[in-house]
C-alpha positions as CSV (number, residue, x, y, z in Angstrom):
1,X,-1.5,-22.6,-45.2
2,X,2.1,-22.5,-43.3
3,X,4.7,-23.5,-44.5
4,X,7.4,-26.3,-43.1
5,X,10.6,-27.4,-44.6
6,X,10.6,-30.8,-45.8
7,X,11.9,-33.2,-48.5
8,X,9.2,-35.6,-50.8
9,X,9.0,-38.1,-48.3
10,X,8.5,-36.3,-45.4
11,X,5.6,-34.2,-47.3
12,X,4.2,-37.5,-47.8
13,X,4.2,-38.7,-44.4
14,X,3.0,-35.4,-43.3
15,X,0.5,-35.6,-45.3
16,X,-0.7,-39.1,-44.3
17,X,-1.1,-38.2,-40.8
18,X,-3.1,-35.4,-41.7
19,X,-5.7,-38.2,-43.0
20,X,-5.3,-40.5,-40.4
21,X,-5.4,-43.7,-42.1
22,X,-7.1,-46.6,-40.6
23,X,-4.4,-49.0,-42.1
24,X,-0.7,-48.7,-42.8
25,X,1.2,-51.5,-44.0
26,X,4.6,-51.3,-45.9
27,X,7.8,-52.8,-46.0
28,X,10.8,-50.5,-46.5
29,X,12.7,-50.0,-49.7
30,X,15.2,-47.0,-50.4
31,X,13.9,-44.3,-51.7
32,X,10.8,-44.4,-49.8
33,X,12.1,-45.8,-46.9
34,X,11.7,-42.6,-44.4
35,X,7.9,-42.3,-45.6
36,X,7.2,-45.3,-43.3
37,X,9.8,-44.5,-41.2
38,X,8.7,-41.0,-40.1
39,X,4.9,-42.3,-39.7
40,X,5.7,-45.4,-37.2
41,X,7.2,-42.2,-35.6
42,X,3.8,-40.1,-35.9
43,X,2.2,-43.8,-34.7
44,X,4.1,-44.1,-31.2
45,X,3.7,-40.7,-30.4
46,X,0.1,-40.9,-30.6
47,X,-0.1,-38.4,-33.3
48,X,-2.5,-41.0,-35.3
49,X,-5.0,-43.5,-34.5
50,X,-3.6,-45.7,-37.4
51,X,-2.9,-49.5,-37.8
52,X,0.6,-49.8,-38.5
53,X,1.5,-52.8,-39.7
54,X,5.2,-53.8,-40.4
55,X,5.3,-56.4,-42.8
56,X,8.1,-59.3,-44.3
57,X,7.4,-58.2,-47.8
58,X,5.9,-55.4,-50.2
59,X,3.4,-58.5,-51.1
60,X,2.3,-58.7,-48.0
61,X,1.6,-55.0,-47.4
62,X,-0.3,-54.8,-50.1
63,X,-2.5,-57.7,-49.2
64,X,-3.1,-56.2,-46.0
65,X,-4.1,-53.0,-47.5
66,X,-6.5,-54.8,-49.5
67,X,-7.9,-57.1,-46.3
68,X,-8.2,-53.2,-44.4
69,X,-10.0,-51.8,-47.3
70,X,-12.1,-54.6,-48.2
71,X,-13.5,-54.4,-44.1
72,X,-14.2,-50.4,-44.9
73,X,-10.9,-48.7,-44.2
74,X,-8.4,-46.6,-45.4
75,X,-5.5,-48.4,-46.5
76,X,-2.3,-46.4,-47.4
77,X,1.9,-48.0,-48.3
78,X,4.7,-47.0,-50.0
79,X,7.1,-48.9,-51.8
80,X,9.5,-48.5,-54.8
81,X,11.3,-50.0,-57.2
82,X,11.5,-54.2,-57.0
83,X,9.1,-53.7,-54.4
84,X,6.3,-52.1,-56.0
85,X,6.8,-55.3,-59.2
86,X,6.6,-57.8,-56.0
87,X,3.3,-56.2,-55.0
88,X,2.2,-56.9,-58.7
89,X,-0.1,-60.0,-58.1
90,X,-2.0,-58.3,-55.4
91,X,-2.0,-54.7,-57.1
92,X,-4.3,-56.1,-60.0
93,X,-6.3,-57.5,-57.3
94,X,-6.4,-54.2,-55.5
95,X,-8.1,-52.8,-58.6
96,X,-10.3,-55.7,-59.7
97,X,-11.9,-55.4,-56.0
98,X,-12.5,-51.3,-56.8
99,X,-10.7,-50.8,-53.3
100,X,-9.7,-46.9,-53.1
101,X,-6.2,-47.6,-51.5
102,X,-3.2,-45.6,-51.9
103,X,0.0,-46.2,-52.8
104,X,3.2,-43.5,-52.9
105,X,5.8,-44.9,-55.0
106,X,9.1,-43.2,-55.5
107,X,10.5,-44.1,-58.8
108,X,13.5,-45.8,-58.7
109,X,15.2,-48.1,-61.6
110,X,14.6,-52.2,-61.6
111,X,17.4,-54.4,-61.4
112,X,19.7,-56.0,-63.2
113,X,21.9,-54.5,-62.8
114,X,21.1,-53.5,-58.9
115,X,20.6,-49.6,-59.1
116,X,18.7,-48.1,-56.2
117,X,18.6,-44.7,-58.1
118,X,15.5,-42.8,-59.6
119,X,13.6,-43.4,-63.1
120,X,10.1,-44.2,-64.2
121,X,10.5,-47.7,-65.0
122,X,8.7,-49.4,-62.1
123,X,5.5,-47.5,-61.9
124,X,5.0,-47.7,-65.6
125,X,5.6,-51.4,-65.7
126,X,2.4,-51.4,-63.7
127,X,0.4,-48.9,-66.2
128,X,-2.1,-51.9,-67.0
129,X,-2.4,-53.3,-63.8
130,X,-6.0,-50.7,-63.0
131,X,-4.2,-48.1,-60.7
132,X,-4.4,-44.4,-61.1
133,X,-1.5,-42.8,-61.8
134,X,-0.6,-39.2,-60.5
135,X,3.4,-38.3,-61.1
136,X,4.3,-35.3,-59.0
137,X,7.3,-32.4,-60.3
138,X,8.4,-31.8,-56.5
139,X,7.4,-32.4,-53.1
140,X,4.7,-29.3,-52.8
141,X,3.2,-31.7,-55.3
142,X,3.6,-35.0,-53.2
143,X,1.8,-33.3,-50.9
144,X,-1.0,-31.8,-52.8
145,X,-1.4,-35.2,-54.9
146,X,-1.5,-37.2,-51.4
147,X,-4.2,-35.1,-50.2
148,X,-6.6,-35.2,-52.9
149,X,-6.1,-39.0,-53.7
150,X,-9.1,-40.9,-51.5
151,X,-11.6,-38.2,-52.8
152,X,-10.9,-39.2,-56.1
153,X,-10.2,-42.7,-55.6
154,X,-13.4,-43.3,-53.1
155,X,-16.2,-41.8,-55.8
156,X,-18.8,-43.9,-55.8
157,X,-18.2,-43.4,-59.7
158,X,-14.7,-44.1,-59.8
159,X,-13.8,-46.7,-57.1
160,X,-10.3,-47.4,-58.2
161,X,-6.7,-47.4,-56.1
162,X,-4.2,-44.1,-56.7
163,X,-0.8,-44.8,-56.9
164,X,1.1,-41.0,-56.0
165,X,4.4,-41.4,-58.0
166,X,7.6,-39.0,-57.5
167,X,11.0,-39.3,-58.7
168,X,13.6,-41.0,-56.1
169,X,15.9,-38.8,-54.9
170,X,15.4,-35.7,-57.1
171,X,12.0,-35.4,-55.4
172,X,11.5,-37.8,-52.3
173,X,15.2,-36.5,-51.1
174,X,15.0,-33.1,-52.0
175,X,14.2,-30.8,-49.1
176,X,12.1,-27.3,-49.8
177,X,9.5,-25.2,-48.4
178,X,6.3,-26.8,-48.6
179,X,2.7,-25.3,-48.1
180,X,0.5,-27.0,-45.6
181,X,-2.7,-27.4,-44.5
182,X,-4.2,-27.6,-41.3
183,X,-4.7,-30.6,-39.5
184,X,-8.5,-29.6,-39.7
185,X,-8.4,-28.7,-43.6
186,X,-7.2,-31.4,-45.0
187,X,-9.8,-33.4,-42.9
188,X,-12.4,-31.3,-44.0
189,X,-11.3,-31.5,-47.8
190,X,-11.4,-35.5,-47.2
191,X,-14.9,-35.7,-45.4
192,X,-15.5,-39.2,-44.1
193,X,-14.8,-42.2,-46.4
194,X,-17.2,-43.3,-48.7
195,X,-17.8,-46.8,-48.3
196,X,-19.1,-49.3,-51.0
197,X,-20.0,-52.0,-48.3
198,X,-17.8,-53.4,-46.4
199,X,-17.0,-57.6,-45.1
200,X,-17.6,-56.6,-41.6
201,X,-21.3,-55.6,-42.5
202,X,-23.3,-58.1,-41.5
203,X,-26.4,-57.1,-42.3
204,X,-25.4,-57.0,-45.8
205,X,-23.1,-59.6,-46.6
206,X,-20.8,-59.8,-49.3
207,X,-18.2,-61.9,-51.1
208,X,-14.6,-60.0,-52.8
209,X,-12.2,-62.0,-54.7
210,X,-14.4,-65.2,-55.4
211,X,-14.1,-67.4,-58.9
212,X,-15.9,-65.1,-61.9
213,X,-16.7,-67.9,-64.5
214,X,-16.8,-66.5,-68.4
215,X,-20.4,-65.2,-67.8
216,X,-19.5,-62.8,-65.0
217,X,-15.6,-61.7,-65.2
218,X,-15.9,-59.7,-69.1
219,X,-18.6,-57.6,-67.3
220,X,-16.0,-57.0,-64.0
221,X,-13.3,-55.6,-66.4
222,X,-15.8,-53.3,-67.9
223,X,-17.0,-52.3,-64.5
224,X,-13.1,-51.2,-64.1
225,X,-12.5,-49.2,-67.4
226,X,-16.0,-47.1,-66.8
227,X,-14.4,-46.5,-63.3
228,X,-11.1,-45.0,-65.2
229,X,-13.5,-43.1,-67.9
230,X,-15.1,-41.6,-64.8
231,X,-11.9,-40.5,-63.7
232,X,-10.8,-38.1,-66.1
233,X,-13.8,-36.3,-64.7
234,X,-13.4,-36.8,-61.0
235,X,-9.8,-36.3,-60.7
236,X,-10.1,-32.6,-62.2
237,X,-13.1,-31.8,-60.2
238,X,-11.2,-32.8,-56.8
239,X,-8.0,-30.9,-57.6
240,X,-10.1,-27.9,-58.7
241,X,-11.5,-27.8,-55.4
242,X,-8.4,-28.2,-53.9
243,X,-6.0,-25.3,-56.2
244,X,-6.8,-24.4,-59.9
245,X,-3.9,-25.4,-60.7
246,X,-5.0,-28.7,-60.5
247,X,-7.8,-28.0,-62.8
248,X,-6.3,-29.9,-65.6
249,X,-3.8,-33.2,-66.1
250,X,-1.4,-32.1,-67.7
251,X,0.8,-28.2,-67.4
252,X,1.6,-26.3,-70.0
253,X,4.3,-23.3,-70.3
254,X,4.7,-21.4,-73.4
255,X,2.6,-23.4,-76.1
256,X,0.3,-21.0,-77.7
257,X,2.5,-20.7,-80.2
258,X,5.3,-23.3,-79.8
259,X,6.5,-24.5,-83.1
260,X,8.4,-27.4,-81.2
261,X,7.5,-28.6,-77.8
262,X,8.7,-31.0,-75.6
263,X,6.8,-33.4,-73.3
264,X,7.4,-34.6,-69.8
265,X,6.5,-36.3,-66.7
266,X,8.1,-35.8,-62.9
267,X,10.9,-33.8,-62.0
268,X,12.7,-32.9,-65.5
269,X,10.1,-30.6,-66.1
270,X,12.3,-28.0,-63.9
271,X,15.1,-28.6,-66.7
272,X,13.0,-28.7,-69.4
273,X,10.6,-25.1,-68.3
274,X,14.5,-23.6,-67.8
275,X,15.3,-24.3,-71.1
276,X,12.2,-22.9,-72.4
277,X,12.6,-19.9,-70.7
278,X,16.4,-19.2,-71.9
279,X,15.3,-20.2,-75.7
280,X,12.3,-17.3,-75.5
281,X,14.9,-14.9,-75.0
282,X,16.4,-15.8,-77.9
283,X,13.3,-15.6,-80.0
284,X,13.2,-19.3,-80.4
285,X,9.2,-20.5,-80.9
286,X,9.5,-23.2,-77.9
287,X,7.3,-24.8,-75.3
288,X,6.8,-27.8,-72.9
289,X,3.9,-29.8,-71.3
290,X,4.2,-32.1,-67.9
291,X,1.7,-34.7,-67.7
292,X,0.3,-35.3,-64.3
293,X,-2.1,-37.8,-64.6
294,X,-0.7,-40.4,-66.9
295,X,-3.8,-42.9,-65.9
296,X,-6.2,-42.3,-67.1
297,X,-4.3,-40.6,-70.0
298,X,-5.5,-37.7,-70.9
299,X,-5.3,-37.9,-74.8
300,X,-7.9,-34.8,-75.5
301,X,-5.9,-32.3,-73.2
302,X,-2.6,-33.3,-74.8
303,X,-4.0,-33.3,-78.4
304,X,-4.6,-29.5,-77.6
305,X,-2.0,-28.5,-76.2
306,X,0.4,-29.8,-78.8
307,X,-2.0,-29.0,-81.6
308,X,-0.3,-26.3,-83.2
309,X,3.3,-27.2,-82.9
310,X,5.2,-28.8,-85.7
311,X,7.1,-31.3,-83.9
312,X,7.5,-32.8,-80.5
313,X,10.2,-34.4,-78.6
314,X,8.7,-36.8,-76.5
315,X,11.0,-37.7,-73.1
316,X,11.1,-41.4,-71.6
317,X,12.3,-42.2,-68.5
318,X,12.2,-45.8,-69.6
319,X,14.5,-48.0,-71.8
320,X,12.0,-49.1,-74.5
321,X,12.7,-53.1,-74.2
322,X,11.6,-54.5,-77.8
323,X,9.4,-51.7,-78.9
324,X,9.4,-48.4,-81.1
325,X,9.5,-46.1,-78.4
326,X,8.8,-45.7,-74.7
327,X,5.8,-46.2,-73.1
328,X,4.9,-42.2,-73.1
329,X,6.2,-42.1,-76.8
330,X,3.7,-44.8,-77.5
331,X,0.8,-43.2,-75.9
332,X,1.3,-40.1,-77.8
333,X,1.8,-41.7,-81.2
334,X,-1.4,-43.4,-80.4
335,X,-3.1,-40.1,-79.4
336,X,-1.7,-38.3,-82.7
337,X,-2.4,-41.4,-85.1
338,X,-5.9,-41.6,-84.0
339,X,-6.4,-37.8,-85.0
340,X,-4.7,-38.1,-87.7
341,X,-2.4,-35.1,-87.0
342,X,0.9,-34.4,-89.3
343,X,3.4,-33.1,-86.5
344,X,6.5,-34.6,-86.4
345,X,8.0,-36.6,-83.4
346,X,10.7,-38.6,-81.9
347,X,11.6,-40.0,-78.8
348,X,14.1,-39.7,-76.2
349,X,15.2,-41.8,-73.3
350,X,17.1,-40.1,-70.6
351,X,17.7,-40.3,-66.6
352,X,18.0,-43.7,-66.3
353,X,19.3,-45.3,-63.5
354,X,19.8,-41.1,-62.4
355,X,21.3,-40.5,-65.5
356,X,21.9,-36.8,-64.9
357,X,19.2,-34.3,-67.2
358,X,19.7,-30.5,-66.8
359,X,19.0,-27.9,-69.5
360,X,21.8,-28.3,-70.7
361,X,20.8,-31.0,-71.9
362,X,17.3,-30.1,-72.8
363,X,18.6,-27.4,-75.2
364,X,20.3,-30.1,-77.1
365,X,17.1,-31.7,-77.8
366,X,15.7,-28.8,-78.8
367,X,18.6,-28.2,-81.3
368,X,18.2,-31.6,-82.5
369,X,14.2,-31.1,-83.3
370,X,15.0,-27.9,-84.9
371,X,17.4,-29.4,-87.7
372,X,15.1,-32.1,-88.2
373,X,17.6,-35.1,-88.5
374,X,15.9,-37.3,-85.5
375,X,16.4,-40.4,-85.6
376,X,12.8,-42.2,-83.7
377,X,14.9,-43.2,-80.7
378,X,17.4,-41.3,-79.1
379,X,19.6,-41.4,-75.9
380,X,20.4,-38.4,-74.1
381,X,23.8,-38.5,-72.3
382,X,24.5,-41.5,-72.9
383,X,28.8,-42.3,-71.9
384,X,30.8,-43.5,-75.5
């Protein structure tokens, strides 16, 4: 390992020329804008053998990351934002081929209003769409995640596309030490790809993407949710191999015997883990879990970890459009409802549109839970 100072989207790009792609397409789109950037830079110095392919629209690079996978390549883009919902027609298609591609997407907001700023509404509008999902805490992560995403997506038993997610600006902007591996490690760790035949084999030929009547396209969607069943499996055993802490999807900090706990995904956690800290010292019975992989969602591992507690505070950075709750507050009330478990929860909506979140303002949520007058909605620093 060395180390090299970079922000999210640098640690991304450094970490796709490490794998040497056969295919890059995108299209750039602020916040992940300098991810392609900084490889076409990597491509004309002759650091890569890659295909880079600058295309008029995040539809089109998608589609040519499907034609590039589909002929037995690696096919890697980034997008955000209105972008990523533009790719939308060809991401289902992406998945209902099984082609391993992957996708970095820095969360940013979707307009209207225009805001160009970080939350997690784009990448969980797509939560259905047959992607796995992976949200990295900081750019170390970005890294790691970027690595370790066409072992997992490329298992013979999984065969599914890996969308790397990271919070705009407060992760693909924000510049630290990150750990590195060699050039030769991470190409070792990779191996060569696994390919599940390939149009350009001839000897073998094949057909993607043609008309499934009723007889054939039930069986197809199946096909996809054992891939995503597989998954939970695959993508623990690949970040094992790569650092323990990897062995699990989701992190935990102080929940042995957390009597309230508060649960996360991307770079709040920092805020969150703080404010954990500070209310230990006071004696306060407090913990917080990140999820990392929120597909497939790990329901099991978060049913343990929050097991014990007595209530939960459950953090959406999402405006829940016609609904109960967010999207992660609805995954969790599923998980809970389904065991039948008594614990107590509500669910808050913060960081939109960059909304600032600091433990300042964790601590009120955990002052909130504590006197037990939670409405099932809330909005943290929200103006008026």
């Amino acid at each position: 390992m060395t180390k090299k100072i970079l922000n999210g989207n640098e640690a991304i790009a450094f970490a796709m020329k490490q794998i040497n792609p056969d295919v890059v397409a995108a299209y750039p789109i602020t916040p992940s804008t300098t991810i392609p950037e900084k490889f076409s830079e990597f491509v004309a110095n002759g650091e890569v053998e890659t295909e880079f392919v600058p295309v008029e629209s995040e539809h089109s690079a998608m589609s040519a990351c499907i034609g590039a996978a589909a002929a037995g390549g690696r096919a890697m883009t980034a997008t955000a934002s209105q972008g990523l919902a533009l790719m939308h027609e060809v991401l289902v298609n992406a998945s209902g081929l099984r082609l391993p591609i992957v996708l970095a997407n820095a969360n940013r907001a979707l307009a209207a209003p225009l805001s160009i700023h970080g939350d997690h509404s784009d990448s969980l509008l797509e939560r259905d769409s047959g992607w796995i999902q992976l949200f990295a805490s900081s750019p170390q992560e970005a890294y790691d995640l970027t690595v370790q995403a066409f072992p997992i997506a490329e298992n013979e038993k999984v065969r599914l596309p890996v969308m790397i997610c990271f919070d705009g600006f407060e992760t693909s902007h924000l510049t630290t030490n990150v750990e590195v591996l060699s050039d030769t490690a991470v190409k070792k760790f990779i191996g060569p790809i696994k390919k599940s035949g390939s149009l350009f084999d001839f000897e073998n030929p094949q057909t993607l993407g043609s008309y499934a009547t009723p007889d054939y396209f039930f069986e197809v969607k199946r096909g996809q949710t054992e891939g995503f069943e597989n998954a939970k499996k695959v993508i623990l055993e690949v970040g094992k191999k790569f650092d323990k802490k990897y062995s699990q999807p989701i992190e935990e900090f102080e929940t042995a015997d957390a009597e309230i706990i508060l649960v996360v995904m991307g770079s709040a956690f920092g805020a969150v883990k703080e404010t954990v800290k500070n209310l230990r010292q006071l004696r306060q019975k407090v913990g917080a879990v990140r999820i990392r992989t929120f597909r497939p969602f790990p329901n099991e591992k978060i049913l343990k970890a929050v097991g014990k507690s007595k209530k939960i505070g459950i953090l959406d950075r999402m405006v829940p459009l016609g609904s109960d709750g967010g999207v992660l507050f609805n995954e969790i009330n599923s998980a809970l409802f389904s065991a039948k478990s008594k614990i107590k929860i509500a669910n808050f909506i913060y960081g939109i549109g960059q909304r600032q979140f600091n433990p300042a303002h964790a601590a009120k949520i955990f002052e909130q839970l504590k006197k037990g007058k939670t409405p099932k909605i809330n909005f943290v620093n929200l103006r008026g």
